[in-house]
N, C-alpha and C positions, 0 to 999 in steps of 0.2 A: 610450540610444535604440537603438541598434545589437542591442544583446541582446536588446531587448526584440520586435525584428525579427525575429531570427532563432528567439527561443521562441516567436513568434505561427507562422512558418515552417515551426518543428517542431511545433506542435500541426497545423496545416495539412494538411502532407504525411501526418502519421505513417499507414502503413495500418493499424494494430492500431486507433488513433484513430478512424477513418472507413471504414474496410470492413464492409458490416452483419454479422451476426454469422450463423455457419449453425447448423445440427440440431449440437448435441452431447447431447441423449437424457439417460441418468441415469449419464453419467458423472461423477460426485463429482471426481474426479481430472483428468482433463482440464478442468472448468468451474474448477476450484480453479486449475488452473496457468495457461491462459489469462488469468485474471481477475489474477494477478500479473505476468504480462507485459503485460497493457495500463494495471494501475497502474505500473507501472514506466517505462513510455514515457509515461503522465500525469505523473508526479511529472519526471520531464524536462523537460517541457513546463512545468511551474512555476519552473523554473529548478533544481531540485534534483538533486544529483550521487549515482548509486548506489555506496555502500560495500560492499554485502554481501548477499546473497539467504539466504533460508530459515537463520540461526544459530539452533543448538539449545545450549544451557547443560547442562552437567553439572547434576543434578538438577531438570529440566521445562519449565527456561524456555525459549520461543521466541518469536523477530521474523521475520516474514515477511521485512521489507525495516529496513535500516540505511541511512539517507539523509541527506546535510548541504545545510541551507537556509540556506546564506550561512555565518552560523559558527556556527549552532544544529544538533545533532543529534536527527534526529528516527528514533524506531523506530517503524514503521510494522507495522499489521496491515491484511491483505485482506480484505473480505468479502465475497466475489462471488454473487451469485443471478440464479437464469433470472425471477426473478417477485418482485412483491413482494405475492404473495399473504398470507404469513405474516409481514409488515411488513419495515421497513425493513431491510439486512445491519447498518447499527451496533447492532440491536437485539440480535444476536450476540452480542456483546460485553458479555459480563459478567463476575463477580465474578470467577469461574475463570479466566477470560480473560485479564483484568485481571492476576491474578496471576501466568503464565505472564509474561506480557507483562514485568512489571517485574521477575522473575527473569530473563529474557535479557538484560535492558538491564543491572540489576547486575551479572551476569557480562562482560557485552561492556565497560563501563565499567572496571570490576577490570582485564580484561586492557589496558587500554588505559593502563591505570597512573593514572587521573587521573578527578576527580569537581567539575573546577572547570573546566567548560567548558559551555554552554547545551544543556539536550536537554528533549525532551517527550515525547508517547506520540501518534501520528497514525492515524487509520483511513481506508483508503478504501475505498469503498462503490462495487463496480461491479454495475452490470444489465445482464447477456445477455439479450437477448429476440430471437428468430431475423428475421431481413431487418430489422434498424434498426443503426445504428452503437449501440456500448455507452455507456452514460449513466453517467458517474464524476460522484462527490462525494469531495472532502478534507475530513476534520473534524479540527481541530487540538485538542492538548489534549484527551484523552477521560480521562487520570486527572489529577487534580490533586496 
């Protein structure tokens, strides 16, 4: 009950959470990095503890975010957009994607010495759109 107090608390206060968003223009690079710090203080807010930002694998693989959800491990990818002009950010997310995606996690697994502990593949989906707070979606499971 308690916890659950203090993560309603932290979604509450957080300012990345509820401050509307301003002009960031066409920069790729500040909307891409913003968009991971406000996942990162969402996936807080769901109770989840960050491991690790931006792991790049020896040969392609990369995870945005390494995050554990109770005793599941989840590697997490961002997709953040000013619009959802050209559909949804999980739309992103493809084949290529995908496979980077589970080249970081077998590396980061390998170094971790072990492959018998729970983990999935997670996206979140933020929208920037200037004067609103930003609107996050968590999609669990995008590979199976």
């Amino acid at each position: 009950m308690l916890k659950a107090f203090l993560l309603g608390c932290r979604k509450r206060f957080s300012p990345l959470l509820n401050r509307p968003c301003r002009t960031l223009g066409d920069d790729h690079l500040a909307i891409g990095a913003l968009g991971e710090n406000i996942a990162c203080a969402h996936l807080r807010t769901e109770g989840r503890r960050i491991l690790y930002r931006n792991f790049r694998a020896p040969g392609g693989g990369e995870i945005d975010i390494v995050a554990r959800d109770g005793r599941t491990l989840s590697f997490v990818e961002v997709k953040t957009r000013t619009s959802e002009q050209f559909g949804r950010p999980l739309e992103a997310v493809d084949h290529r994607k995908k496979k980077l995606m589970q080249r970081g996690a077998n590396e980061w697994l390998r170094l971790l010495g072990t492959r018998e502990l729970p983990w999935r593949f997670d996206v979140v989906e933020v929208i920037l759109r200037e004067g609103e707070k930003p609107r996050l979606n968590t999609v669990r499971n995008v590979i199976e």
